[in-house]
N, C-alpha and C positions, 0 to 999 in steps of 0.2 A: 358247204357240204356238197359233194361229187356224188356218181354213184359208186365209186372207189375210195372217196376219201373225204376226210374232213379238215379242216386247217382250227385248231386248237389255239387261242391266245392263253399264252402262259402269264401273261399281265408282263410292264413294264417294257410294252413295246414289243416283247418275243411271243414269233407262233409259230406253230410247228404244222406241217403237212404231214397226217397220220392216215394212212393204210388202213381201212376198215371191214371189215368179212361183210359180205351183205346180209347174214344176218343180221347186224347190227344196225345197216343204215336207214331202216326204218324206226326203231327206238330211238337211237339217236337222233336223227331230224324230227321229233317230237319234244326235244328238250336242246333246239338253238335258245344260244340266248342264257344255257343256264349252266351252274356249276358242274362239271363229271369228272371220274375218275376215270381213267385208262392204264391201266394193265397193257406192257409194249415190250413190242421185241423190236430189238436192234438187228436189220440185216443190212447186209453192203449185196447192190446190183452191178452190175457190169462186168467189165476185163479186169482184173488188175493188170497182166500183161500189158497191157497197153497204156494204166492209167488212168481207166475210164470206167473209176467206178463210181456209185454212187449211195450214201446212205439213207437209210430206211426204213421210216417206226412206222409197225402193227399195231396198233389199239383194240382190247378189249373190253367188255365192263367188269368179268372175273376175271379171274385168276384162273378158275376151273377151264373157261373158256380158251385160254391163253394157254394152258397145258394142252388141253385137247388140241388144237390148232399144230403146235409142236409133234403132237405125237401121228394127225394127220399126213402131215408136209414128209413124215417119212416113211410114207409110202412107194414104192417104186414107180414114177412115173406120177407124182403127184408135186408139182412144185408151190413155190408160196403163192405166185400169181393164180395158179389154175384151182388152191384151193379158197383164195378170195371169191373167186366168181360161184365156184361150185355150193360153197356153203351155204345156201339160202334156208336154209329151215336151219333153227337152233341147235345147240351141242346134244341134250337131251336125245334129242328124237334122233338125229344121226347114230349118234352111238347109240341106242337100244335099235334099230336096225340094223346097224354091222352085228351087236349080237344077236339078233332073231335071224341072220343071216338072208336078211331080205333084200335079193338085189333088185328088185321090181322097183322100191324107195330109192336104193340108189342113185339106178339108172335115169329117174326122175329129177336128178339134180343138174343145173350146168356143169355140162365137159364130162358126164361123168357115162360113158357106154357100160356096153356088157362087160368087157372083157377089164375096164379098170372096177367096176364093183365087183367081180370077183375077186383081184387081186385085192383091193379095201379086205372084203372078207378074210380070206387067206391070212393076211399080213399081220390085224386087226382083231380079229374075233377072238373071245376072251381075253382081252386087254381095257375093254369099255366098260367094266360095270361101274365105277368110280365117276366116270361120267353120264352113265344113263341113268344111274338111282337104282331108284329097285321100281323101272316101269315095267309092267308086263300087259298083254293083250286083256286080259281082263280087270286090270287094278280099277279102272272106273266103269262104270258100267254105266253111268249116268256123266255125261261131260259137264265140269260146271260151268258158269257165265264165263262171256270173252272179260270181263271185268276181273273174276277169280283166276282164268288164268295170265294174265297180266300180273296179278299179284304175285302169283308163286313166281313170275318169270322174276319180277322185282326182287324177291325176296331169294332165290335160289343167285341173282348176282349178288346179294350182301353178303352170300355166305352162309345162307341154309340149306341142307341139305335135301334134294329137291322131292322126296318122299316125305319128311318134317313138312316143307313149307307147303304141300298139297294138302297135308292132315288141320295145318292150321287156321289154312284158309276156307277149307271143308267144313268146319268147327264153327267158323265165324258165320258163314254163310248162311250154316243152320239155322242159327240163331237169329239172324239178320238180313234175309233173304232177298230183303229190298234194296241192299247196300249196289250199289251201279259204281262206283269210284273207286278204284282201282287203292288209289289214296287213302282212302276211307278204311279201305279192307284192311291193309298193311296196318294203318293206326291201331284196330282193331286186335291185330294180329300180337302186336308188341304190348298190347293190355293187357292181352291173355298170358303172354310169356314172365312177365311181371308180374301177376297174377293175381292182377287188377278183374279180373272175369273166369 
């Protein structure tokens, strides 16, 4: 693990050098060592004029992720590399600031000035709510544990919808206030949806 990238054993001797948004390389390098899924895009870098190109897989841990990323990159003046560096905070939060139209968040990312969070905006705005959920300035008024949100992060990559998986892990918490394992909560969470609780 880089801070660009990670080398993936696909077992029987094959690995792959995958492309990582720095969102990710912090969750990621918390689970070397262990089973993941990546969600990839295939690009080619180089000339082909010349011959000298080269191929190239993105990883992500959704799908959602991996869409957004795609619809990032086509931006005017946003390419694949300069949105690897710039994404450091999650899909979530990115897109509910292109729709709050906050370029102050923008501007706060690598590579990213005034004049390209504008155009984000412009290009961008009204096209995120699929990827922001339904966050708004007020939806919490109480932030829950880094433990809770880890959870939702967990569970909004398997595939829940990231307003569902804050209502479940808000539910759990209630209940279970003392829960600290991030692990824990998720078990939790799939008890309730089974409706074990």
């Amino acid at each position: 693990m880089t801070e660009t990238s990670a080398l993936v054993d696909c077992g029987a001797g094959l690995w792959y050098e995958v492309l990582i948004p720095a969102w990710e390389i912090e969750r990621l390098t918390r689970r070397l060592g262990q089973d993941v899924v990546l969600h990839t895009i295939h690009i080619v870098e180089g000339d082909p004029s010349r011959g000298a190109v080269i191929p190239r897989l993105i990883g992500f841990a959704g799908e959602i992720d991996r869409a957004f990323f795609q619809t990032f990159t086509k931006v005017k003046g946003i390419g694949v590399r300069k949105a690897l560096r710039a994404l450091v905070r999650p899909v979530a939060e990115v897109a509910a600031a292109i729709e709050k139209k906050d370029a102050t968040f923008l501007t706060a990312l690598p590579e990213v000035g005034k004049r390209t969070a504008e155009q984000i905006i412009a290009e961008l705005h009204g096209k995120m709510g699929d990827f922001a959920g339904e966050i708004s300035p007020d939806a919490q008024s109480e932030p829950i544990p880094e433990a809770g949100a880890e959870a939702v992060a967990v569970l909004v990559q398997l595939g829940e919808r990231r307003a569902d998986a804050l209502a479940l892990v808000e539910r759990v918490l209630a209940v279970a206030p003392e829960l600290s394992n991030p692990e824990t909560i998720i078990q939790q969470v799939y008890r309730i949806k089974s409706g074990g609780a």
